[in-house]
N, C-alpha and C positions, 0 to 999 in steps of 0.2 A: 098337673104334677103327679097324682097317683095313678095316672092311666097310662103312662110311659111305653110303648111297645118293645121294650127294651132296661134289660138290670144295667146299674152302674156297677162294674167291673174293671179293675184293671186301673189306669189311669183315668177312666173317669169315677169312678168311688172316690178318689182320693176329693171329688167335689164334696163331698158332704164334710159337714165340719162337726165335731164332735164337743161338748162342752159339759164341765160340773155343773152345780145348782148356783155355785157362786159365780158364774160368768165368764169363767176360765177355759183358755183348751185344754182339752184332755190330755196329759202326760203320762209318760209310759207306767209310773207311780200310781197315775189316776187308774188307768185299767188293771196292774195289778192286787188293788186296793179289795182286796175280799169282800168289807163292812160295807163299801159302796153300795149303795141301793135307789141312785136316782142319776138319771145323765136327762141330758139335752142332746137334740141334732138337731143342725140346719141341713134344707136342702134350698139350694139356690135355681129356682125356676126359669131363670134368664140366662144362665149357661147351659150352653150345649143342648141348644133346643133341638126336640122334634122336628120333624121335613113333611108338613104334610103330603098328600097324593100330588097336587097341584104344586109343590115347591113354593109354600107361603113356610115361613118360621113358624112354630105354635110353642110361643113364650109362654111361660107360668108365673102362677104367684110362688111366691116364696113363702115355705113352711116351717115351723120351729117347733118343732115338738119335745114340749117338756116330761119327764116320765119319771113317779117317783113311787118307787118299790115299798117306802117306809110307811109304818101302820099310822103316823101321825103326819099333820096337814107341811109342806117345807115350803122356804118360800126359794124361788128360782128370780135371781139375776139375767135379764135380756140382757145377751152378747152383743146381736146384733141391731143398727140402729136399723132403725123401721116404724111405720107407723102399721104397728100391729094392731090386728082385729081378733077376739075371742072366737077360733071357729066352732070348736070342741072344747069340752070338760066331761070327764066321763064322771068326774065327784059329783056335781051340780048342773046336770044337763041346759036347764033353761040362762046359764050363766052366756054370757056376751056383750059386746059392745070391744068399746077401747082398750088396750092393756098398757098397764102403767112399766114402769123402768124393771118393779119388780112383781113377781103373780106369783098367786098363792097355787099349790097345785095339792087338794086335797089328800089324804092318806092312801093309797096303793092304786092311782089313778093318775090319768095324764091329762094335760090341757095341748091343744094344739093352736097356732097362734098363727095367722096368715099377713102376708102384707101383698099386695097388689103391684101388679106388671107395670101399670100404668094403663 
């Protein structure tokens, strides 16, 4: 997923999904919202996959990276259903395993959360 030979632009940007802490999409309120200081994106690894050299698809896992600006610990609402995996926490490095419905994303750090291609 972060090795992409290629930026999403255009019509494919519009795949990323963008989300508050409470599990909501982003409205146009939400981005003009100043105080704002924590968002979510999905990227969806099984759209619009990569063409290896050989012409095999190279599907990804799907990513969900929580990111919060604020000096205190927030908790972020999963959008999407998934049977996420803790891959990153930049607050608590050695943090990982499962992630519940909701994760805590310590103060001016992000958690990244993976679910698999299959």
């Amino acid at each position: 997923m972060l090795r992409r030979r290629r930026f999403l632009t255009g019509a494919a940007a519009a795949d990323l999904r963008w989300f508050t802490p409470s599990g909501t999409a982003m409205t146009d309120t939400d981005w003009a919202d100043r105080s704002a200081r924590a968002i979510a994106v999905f990227f969806e690894g099984q759209a619009d996959p990569e063409v290896a050299q050989d012409g095999t698809l190279l599907v990804d896992d799907d990513l969900l990276v929580l990111v919060n600006a604020w000096w205190e610990q927030l908790p972020f609402t999963v959008p999407v259903a998934a049977e996420w995996q803790i891959a990153c926490d930049t607050h608590t490095p050695s943090r990982s395993g499962p992630a519940d419905a909701t994760v805590a994303v310590g103060p001016r750090s992000l958690v990244v959360l993976l679910a698999g291609a299959g």
